[in-house]
LUMSELUM-817393 format. One record per atom (N, C-alpha, C): x, y, z; residue in three letters. Coordinates in steps of 0.001 Angstrom, whole numbers, padded with zeros to 6 digits, always signed. Example, Ala and Ser with C-alpha at 12.3 -4.5 7.8 and 13.67 -1.06 7.14 Angstrom:
BEGIN
+013190-005690+007800Ala/+012300-004500+007800Ala/+013200-003300+007800Ala/+012850-002250+007080Ser/+013670-001060+007140Ser/+012900+000030+007870Ser/
***
This chain:
BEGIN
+118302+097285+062736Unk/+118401+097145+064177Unk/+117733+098313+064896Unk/+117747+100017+064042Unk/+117596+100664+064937Unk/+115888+100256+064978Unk/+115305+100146+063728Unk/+113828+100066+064293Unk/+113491+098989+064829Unk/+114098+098096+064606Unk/+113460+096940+065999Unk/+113675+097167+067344Unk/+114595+098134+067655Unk/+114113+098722+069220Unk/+113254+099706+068886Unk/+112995+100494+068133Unk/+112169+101138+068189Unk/+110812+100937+068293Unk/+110354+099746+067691Unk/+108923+099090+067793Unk/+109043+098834+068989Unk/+109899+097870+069270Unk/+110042+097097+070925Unk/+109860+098297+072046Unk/+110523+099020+071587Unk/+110304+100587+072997Unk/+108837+100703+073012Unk/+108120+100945+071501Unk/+106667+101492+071444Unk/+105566+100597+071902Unk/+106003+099195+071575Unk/+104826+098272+072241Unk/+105219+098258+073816Unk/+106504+098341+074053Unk/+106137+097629+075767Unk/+105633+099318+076430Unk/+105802+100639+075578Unk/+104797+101829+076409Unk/+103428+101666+076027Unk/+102864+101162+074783Unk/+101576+100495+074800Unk/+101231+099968+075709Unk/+102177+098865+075827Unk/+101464+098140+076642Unk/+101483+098330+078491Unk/+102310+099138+078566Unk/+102581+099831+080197Unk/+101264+100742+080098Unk/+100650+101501+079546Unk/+099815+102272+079339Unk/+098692+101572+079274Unk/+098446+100353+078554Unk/+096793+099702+078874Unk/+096877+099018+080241Unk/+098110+098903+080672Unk/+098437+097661+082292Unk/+097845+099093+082871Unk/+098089+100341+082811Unk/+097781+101091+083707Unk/+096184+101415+083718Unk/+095783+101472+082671Unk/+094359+101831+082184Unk/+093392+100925+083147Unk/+094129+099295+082812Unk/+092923+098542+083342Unk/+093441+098670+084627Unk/+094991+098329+085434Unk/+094757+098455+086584Unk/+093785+099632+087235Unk/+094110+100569+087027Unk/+092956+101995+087786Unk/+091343+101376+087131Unk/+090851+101189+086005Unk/+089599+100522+086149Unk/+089580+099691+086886Unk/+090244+098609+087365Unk/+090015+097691+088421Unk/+089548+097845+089538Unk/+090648+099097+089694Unk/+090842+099463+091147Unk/+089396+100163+091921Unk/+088723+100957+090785Unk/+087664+101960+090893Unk/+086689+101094+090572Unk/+086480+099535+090184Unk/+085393+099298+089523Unk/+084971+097942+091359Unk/+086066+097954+091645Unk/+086446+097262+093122Unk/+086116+098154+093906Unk/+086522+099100+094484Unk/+085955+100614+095018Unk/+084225+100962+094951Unk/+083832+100213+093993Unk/+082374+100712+093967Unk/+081649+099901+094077Unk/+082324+098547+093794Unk/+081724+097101+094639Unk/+081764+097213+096392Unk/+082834+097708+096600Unk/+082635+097754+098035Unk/+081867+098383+098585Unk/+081818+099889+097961Unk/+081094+100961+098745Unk/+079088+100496+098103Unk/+079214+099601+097199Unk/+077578+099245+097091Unk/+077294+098024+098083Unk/+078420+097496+098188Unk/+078086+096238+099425Unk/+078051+096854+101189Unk/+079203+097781+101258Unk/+078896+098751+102261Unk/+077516+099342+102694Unk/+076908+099956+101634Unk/+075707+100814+100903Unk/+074909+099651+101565Unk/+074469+098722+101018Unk/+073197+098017+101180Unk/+073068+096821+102612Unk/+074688+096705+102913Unk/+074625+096162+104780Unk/+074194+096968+105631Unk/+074846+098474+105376Unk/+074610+099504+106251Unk/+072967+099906+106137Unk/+072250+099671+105154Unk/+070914+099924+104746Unk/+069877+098331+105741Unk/+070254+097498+105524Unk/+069476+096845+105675Unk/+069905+095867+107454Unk/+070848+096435+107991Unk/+070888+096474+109289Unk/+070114+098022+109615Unk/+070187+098725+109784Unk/+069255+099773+110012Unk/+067936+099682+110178Unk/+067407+098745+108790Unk/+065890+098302+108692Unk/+065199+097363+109099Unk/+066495+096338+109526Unk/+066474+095261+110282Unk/+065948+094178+108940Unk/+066287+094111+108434Unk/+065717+093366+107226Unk/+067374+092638+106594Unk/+067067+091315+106016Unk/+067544+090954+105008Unk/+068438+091360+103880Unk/+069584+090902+103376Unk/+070161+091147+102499Unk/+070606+090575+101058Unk/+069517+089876+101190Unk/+069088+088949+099902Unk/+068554+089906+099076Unk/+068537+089603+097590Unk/+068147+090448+096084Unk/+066950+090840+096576Unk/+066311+089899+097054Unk/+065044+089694+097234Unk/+064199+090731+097832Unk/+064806+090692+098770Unk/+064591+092343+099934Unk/+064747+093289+099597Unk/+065348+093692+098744Unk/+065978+094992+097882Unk/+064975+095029+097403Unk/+064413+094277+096389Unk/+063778+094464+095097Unk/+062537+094476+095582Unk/+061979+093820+096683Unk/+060728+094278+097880Unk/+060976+095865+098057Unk/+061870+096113+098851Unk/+061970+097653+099596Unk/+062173+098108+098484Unk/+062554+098348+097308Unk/+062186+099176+096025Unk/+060815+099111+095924Unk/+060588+098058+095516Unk/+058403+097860+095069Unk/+057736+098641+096248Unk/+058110+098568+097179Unk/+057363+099075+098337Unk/+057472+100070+098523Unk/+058521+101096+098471Unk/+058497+102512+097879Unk/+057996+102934+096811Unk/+058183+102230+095806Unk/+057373+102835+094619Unk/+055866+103064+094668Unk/+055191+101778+095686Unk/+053842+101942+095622Unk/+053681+103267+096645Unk/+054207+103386+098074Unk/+054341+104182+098350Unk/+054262+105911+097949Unk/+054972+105703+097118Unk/+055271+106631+096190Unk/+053818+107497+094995Unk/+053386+105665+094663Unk/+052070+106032+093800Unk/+051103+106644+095003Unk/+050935+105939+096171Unk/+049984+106669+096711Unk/+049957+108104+097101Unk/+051018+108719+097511Unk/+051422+110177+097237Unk/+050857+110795+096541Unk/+051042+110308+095280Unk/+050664+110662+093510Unk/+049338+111148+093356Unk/+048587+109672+094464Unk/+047175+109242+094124Unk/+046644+110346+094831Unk/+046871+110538+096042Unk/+046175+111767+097459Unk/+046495+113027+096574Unk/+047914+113051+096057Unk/+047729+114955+095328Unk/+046889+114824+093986Unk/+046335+113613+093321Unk/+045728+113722+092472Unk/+043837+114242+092909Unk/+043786+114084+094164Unk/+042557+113983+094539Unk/+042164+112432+094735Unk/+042819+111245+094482Unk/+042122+110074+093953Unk/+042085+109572+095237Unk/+040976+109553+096111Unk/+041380+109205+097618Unk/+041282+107241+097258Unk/+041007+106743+096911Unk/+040503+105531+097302Unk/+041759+105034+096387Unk/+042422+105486+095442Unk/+043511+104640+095013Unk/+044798+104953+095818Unk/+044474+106148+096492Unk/+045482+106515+097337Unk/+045715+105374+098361Unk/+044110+104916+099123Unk/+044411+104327+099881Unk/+045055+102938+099505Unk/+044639+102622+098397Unk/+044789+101137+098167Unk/+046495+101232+098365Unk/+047133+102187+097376Unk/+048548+101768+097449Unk/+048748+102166+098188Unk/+048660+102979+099480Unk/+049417+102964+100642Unk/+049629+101557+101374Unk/+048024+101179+101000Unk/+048091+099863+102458Unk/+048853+098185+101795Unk/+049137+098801+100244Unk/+049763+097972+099324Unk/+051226+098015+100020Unk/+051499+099553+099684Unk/+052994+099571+100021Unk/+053519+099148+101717Unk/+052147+099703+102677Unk/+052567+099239+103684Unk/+052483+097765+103712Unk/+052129+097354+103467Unk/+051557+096128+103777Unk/+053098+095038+103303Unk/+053421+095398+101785Unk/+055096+095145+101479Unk/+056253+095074+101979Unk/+055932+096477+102788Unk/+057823+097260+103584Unk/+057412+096307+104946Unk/+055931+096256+105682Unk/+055957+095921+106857Unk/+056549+093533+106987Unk/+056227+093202+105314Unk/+056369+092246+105231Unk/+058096+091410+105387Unk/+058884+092329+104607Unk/+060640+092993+104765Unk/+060894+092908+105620Unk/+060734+094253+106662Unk/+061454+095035+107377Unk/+060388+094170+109262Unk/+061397+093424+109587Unk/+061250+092664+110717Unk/+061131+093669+111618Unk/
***
């Protein structure tokens, strides 16, 4: 008798201990859903743009080229510079209404 409460004590603190584990992962994994849905309304009212994948994954590409042209002007490379600038502009200005 005594060890069958004794198991019984040890599984239900097992198991109070994983209820707690996942509740707080829940809680924090909910917490960071919000604050990325927060994150990207607050982003794309600002830009006046869209909040479809779609737009995101535009205004990423469109920085990146952005980005290359930077690359391209400190490389000296004027003419690839220009291309991806008027690439990237040409992207963000397509987005961003």
């Amino acid at each position: 008798m005594q060890v069958d409460s004794f198991f019984e004590w040890l599984g239900q603190a097992l198991g109070s201990v994983i209820r707690f584990i996942v509740d707080a992962l829940s809680g924090l994994f909910n917490q960071l859903s919000n604050a990325g849905s927060n994150f990207v309304e607050g982003l794309s009212s600002a830009l006046g743009m869209d909040t479809s994948i779609i737009s995101i994954i535009a205004l990423i590409l469109g920085l990146m080229l952005l980005w290359s042209a930077i690359r391209a002007f400190m490389n000296a490379s004027i003419i690839m510079g220009i291309i991806w600038l008027l690439l990237g502009l040409w992207l963000l200005s397509w987005i961003i209404h």
